[in-house]
C-alpha positions in Angstrom: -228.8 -119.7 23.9 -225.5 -121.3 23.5 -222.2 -121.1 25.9 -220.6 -118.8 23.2 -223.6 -116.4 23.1 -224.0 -116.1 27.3 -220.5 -116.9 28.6 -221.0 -115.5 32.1 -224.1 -115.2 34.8 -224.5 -111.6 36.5 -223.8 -109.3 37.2 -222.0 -107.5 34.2 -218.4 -106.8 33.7 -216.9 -105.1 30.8 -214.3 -106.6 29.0 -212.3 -105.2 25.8 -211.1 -108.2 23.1 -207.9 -106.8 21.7 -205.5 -108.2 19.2 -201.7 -108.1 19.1 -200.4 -109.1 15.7 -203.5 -111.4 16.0 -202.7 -113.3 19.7 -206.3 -112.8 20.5 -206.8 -111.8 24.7 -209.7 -110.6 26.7 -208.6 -107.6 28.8 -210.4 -106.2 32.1 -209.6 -102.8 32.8 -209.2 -103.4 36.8 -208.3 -99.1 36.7 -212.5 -98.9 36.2 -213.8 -102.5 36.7 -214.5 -105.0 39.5 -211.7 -107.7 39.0 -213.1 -111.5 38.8 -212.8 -113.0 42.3 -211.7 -116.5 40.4 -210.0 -115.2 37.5 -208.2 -119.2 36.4 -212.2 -120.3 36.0 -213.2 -116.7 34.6 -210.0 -117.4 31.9 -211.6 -120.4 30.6 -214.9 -119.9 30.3 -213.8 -116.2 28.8 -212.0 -118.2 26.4 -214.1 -120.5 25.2 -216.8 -117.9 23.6 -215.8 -117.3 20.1 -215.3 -114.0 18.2 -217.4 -113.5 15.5 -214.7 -115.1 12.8 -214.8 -118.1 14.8 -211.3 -117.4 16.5 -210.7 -118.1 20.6 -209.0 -116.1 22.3 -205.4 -117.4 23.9 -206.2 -115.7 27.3 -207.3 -113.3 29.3 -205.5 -110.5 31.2 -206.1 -108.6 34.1 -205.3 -104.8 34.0 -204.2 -103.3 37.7 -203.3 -100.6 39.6 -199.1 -100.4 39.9 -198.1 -101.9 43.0 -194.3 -102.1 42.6 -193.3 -98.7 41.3 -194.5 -99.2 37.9 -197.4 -97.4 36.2 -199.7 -100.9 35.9 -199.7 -104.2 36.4 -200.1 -107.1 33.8 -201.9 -110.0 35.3 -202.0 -113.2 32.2 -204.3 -116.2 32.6 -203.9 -118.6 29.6 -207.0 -119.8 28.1 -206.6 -123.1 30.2 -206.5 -121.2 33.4 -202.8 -121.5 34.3 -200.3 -118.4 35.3 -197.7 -117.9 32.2 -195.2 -115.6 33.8 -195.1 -112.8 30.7 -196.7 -112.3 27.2 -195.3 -110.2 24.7 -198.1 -109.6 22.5 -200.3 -109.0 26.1 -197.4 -106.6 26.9 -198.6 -104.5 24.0 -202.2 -104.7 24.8 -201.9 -103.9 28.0 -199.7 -100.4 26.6 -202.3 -99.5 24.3 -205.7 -100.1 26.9 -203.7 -98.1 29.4 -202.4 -95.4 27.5 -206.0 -95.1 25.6 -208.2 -94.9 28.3 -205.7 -92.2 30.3 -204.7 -94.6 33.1 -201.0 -93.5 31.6 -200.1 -90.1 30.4 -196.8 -90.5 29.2 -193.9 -92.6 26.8 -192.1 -94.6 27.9 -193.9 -96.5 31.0 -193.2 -99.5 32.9 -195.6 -102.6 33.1 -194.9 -104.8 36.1 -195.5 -108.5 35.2 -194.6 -111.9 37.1 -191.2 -112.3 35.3 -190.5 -108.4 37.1 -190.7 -104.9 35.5 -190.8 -104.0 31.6 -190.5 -100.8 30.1 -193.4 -100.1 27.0 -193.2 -97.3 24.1 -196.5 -95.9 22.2 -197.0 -95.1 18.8 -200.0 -92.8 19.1 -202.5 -92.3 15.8 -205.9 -90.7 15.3 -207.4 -93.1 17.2 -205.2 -94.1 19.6 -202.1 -96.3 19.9 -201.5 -98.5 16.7 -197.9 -99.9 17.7 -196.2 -100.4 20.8 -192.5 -101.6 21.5 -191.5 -103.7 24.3 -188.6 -104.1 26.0 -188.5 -108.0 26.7 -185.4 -107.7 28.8 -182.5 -110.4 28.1 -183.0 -113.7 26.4 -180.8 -116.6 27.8 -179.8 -119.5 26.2 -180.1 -122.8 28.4 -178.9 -125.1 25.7 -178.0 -125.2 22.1 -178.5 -128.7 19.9 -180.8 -130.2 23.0 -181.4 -133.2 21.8 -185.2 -134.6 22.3 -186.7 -137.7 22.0 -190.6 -137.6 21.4 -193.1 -139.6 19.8 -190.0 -141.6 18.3 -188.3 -139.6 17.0 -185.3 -137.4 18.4 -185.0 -133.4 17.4 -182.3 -130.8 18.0 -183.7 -127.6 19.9 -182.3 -124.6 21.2 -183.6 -124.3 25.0 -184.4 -120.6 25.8 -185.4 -118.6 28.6 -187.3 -115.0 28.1 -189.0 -114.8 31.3 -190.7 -117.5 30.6 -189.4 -121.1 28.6 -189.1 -121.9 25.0 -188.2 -124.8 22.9 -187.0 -124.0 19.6 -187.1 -125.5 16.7 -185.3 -124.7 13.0 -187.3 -126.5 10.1 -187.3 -126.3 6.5 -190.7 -125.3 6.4 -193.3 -123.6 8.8 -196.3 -124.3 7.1 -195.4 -128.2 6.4 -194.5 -128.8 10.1 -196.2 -130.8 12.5 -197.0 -128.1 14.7 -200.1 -130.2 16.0 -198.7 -133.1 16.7 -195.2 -132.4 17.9 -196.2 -128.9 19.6 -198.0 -130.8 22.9 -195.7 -133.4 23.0 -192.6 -131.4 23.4 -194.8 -129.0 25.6 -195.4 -131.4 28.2 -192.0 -133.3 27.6 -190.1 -134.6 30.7 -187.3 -131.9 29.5 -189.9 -129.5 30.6 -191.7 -130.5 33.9 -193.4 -127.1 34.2 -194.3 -127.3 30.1 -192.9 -125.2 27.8 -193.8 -123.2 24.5 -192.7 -124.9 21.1 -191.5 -122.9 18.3 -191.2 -123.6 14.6 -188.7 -121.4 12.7 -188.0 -121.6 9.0 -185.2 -119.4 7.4 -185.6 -118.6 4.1 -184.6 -116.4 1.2 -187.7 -114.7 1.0 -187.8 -114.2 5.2 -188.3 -116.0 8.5 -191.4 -117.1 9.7 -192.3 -118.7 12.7 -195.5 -120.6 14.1 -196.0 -121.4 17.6 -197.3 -123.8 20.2 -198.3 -122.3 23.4 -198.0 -123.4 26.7 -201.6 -123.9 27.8 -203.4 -122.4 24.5 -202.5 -124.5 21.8 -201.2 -122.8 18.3 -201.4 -119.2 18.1 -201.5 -116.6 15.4 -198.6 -114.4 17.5 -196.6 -115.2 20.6 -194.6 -112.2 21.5 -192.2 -114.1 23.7 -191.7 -116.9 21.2 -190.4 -114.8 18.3 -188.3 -113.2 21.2 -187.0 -116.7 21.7 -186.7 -118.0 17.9 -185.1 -114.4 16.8 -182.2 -114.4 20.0 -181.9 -118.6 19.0 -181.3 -117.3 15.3 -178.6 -114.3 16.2 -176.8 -117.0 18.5 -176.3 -119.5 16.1 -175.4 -117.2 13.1 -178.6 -117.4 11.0 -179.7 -114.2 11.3 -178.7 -110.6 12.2 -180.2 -107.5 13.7 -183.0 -106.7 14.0 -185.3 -110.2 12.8 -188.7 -109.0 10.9 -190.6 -112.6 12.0 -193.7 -113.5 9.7 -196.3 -115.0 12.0 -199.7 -116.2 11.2 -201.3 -112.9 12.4 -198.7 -110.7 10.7 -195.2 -109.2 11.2 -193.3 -108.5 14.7 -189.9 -106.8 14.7 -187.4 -107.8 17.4 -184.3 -105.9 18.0 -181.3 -105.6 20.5 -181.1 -103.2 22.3 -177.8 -102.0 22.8 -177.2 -103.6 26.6 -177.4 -107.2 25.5 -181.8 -107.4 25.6 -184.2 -107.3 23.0 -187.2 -104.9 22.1 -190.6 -106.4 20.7 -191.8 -104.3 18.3 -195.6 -104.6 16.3 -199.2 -104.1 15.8 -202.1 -103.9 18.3 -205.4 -103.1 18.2 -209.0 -102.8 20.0 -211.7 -105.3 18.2 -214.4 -104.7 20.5 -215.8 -103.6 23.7 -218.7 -105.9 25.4 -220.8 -106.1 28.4 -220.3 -109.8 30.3 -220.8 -111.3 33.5 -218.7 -113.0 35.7 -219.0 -115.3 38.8 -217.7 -113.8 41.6 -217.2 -110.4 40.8 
């Protein structure tokens, strides 16, 4: 058998795969399971087994009891191992697994995460929670027209900070920019000595879409934080207004202020499938 087909040795562990507007992440319920003992090496090898259309997931998160005063905790791994401080799109997952499985009873709830406490909103339907809505917190701007030189060239970017950094960039068109190229080498730019997420925002009549290169995954069908970032970088510099509907690759996400100067994520998320691993170290 293959690494993709046995990704773990025993004993077995349940994960869940869930999708938020496509940002792929393997969740372990830690209200029912045994948590991994080395959950950076659990978050690569996790992610490098395929779903059956071929796509990886971006990362895995652990699901724990509240220690803070919240009602659960959101633990992220990306799928190279390292600690992002929040996720957006893992925000909503962890919402929907929680309030699914019973762990949380009740609308509105509060999801403590690295980058401190968030408060989440359900959408129930027949079979459980479809949508969820964040509340991201406030967006700062660290710079406006940062001027970058990288792989000889220099770029404009609007430097933001949503818990967690972002590097934003307005282009004419989403799906003609070099997102491969020029996404890891503004990631790991000396601007950036911790890395940073790239994003590519095009404005046009029809809508704004965005693509994104993540900070220790690569490009991504969704990064909740991201559109946070290229939606508040939009507002700021006039291009845009209340609320942003941002096309991604995996679909639509709504961001929104919310009246005391933050921002609400808004979008889909759903439960692909349920599956019996191992892990080392459980």
């Amino acid at each position: 058998m293959t690494r993709a087909n046995v990704c773990y040795p025993r004993p077995a562990m349940k994960t869940t795969w869930m999708s938020g507007a496509g940002n792929l992440i393997v969740m372990v319920d830690g209200f029912a399971e045994t948590l991994p003992a080395e959950p950076a090496r659990f978050a690569r090898e996790a992610c490098a087994c395929a779903a059956p259309n071929g796509q990886r997931p971006d990362g895995v998160i652990l699901v724990k009891r509240p220690r803070s005063g919240g009602d659960c905790v959101m633990e992220i791994y990306n799928a190279d191992g390292s600690r992002p401080e929040t996720c957006g799109n893992g925000l909503r997952c962890v919402a929907k697994l929680v309030f699914d499985r019973g762990h949380v009873a009740k609308s509105p709830f509060v999801i403590e995460t690295d980058a401190g406490p968030v408060t989440a909103s359900i959408e129930a339907a027949e079979h459980g929670v479809a949508r969820a809505t964040i509340a991201m917190g406030t967006p700062r701007i660290l710079a406006r027209g940062e001027r970058l030189h990288v792989l000889g060239a220099e770029h404009a970017a609007v430097l933001v900070d949503v818990g967690n950094p972002h590097c934003v960039l307005f282009v004419d068109d989403e799906r003609t920019a070099p997102v491969a190229v020029l996404g890891p080498a503004l990631e790991k730019h000396a601007r950036f000595p911790r890395g940073t997420n790239v994003e590519f925002l095009a404005l046009r009549r029809e809508g704004a879409f965005l693509r994104v290169w993540e900070r220790g995954v690569g490009e991504t069908q969704a990064c909740g934080t991201g559109a946070c970032a290229a939606a508040f970088a939009a507002v700021d510099a006039g291009r845009a207004r209340w609320p942003v509907r941002l096309c991604v690759p995996g679909g639509e996400l709504v961001i929104d202020a919310d009246g005391r100067g933050g921002v609400t994520l808004e979008g889909p998320v759903e439960e692909l499938v349920e599956r019996a691993n191992a892990t080392r170290g459980a």
